[in-house]
C-alpha positions in Angstrom: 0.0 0.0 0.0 1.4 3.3 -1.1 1.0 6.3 0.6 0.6 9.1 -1.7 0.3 13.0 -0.8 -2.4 15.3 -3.5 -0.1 17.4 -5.2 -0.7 19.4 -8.6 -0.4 16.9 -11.5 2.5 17.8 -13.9 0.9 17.7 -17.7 2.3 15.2 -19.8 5.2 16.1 -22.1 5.1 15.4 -25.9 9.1 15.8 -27.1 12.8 16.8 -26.1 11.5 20.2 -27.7 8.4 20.8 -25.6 10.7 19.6 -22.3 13.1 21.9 -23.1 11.0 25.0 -23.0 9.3 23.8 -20.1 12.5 23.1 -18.0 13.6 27.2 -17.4 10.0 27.8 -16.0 10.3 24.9 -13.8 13.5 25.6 -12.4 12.0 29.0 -11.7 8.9 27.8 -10.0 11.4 25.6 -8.1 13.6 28.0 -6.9 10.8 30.6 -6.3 9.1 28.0 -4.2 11.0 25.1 -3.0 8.5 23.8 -0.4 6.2 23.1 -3.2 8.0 21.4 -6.0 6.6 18.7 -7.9 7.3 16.1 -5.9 8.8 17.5 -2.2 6.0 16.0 -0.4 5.1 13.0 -1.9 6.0 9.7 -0.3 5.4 6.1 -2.1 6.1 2.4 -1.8 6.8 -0.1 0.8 5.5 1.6 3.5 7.3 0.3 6.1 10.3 1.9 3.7 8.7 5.3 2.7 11.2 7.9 1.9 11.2 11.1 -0.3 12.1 10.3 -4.0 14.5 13.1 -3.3 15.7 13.2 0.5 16.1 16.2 2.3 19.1 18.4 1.9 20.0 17.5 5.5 19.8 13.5 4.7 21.9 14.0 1.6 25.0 15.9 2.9 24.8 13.4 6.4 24.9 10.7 3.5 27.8 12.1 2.0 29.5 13.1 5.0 28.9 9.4 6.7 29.8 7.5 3.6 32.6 9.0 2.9 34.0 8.6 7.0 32.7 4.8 6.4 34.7 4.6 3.2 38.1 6.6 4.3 40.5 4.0 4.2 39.1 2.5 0.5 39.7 6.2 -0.8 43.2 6.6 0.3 44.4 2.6 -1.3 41.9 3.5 -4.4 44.1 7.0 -4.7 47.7 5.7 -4.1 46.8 2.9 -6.4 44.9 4.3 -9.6 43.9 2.2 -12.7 45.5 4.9 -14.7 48.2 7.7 -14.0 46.5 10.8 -13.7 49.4 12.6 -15.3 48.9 10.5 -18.5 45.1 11.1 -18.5 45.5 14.8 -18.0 47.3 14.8 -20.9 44.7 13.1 -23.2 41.8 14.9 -22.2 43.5 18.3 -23.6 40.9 18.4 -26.3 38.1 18.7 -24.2 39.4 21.2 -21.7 40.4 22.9 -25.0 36.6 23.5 -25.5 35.8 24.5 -21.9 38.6 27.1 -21.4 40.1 28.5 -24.9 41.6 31.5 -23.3 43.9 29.7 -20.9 45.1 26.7 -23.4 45.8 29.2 -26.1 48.4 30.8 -23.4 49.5 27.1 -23.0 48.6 27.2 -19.3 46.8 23.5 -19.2 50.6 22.1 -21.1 52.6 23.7 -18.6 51.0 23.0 -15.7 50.6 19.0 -16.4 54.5 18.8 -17.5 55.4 20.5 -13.9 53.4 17.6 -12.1 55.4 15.2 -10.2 53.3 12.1 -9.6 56.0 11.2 -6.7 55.9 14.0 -4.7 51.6 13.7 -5.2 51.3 10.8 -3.6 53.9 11.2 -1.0 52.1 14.2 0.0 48.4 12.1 -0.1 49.9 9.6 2.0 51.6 11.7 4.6 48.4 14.1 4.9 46.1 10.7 5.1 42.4 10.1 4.7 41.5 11.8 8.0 42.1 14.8 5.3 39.3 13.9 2.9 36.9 12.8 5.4 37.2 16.1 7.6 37.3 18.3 5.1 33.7 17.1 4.2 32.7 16.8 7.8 34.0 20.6 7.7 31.7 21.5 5.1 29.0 19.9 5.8 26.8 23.0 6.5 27.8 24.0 2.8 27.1 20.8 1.7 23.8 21.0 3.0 23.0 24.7 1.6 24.3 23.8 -1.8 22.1 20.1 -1.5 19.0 22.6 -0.4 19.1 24.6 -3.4 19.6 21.4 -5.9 16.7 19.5 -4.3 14.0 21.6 -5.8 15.7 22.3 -8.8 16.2 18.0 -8.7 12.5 17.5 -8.4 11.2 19.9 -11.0 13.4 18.2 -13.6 12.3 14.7 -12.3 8.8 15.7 -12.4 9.1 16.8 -16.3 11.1 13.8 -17.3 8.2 11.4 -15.9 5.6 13.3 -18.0 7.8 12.4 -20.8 6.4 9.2 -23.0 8.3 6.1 -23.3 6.3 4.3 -25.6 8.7 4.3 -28.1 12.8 3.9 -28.8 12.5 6.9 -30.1 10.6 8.5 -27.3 13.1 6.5 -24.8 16.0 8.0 -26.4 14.4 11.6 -26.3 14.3 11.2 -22.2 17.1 10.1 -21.9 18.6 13.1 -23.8 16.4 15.4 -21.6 17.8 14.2 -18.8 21.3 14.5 -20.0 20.3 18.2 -20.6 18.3 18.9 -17.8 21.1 18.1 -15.5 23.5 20.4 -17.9 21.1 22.7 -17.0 20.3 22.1 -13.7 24.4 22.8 -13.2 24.6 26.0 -14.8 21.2 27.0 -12.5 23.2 25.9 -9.3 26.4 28.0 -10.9 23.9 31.0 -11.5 24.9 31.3 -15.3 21.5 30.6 -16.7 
């Protein structure tokens, strides 16, 4: 038995088109009124389980925060021990910082820097400082954390609530949601960065 709050049914969405036009004034109604997005106070399934599709700014950043104090000692071996070297990877993903920062990488800033790296001295310096570091410095931030988690949950639920009125009937129509959702969350980003 699901328990299910009333809240304002979200009218069904034909296309990536008609989502993307949709999505701004969503966000906006969102941010305008975060107590009331689609979604915020609806609970369903397993009742003994009931939960917020979206959990509470609070729940999320304690998540982080105690997962990553219950995982401390699998980051530090997963860092001192990568699949790849991170110098080496720097270096191949050139292009695409090429894209996202054209002033700097015509001064050759990104080269420079990434031939300067000493991968010894980086992971001497990770496993002297230890991963007490990483876990307090999120336990530190936490009240951040939570702020920046408080402004993303509305802005998370009005985007979920326009990609469920979004058909999936068809490939076609599957492949258009999940391209709305890869855009929504572009644009869900640049919301939270205040550049749309």
């Amino acid at each position: 038995m699901a328990l299910k709050v009333k809240e304002k049914p979200v009218k069904p969405i034909a296309d990536l088109a008609e989502f993307e036009a949709g999505l701004s004034a969503a966000f906006a109604a969102a941010v305008a009124d975060p107590e009331n997005a689609p979604g915020a106070k609806s609970r369903a399934g397993n009742p003994v389980n009931l939960a917020p599709r979206i959990p509470e700014a609070s729940t999320m950043s304690a998540k982080l925060v105690g997962n990553a104090q219950a995982n401390a000692a699998n980051w530090l071996a997963n860092v001192l021990a990568p699949r790849k070297s991170p110098v080496a990877e720097m270096k191949k993903s050139s292009a695409k910082y090429k894209t996202r920062m054209q002033e700097s990488l015509a001064a050759g800033d990104w080269d420079r820097g990434v031939a300067n790296i000493d991968e010894g001295e980086m992971y001497a310096t990770i496993n002297a400082l230890g991963s007490a570091v990483f876990t307090q410095g999120l336990a530190a931030r936490e009240p951040k954390i939570t702020r920046v988690f408080g402004k993303m949950r509305p802005l998370l639920l009005a985007l979920t609530a326009q990609l469920d009125a979004m058909p999936t009937d068809t490939d076609g129509q599957r492949e258009a949601k999940m391209i709305a959702a890869k855009r929504g969350m572009q644009a869900l980003g640049k919301q939270l960065r205040g550049t749309r």
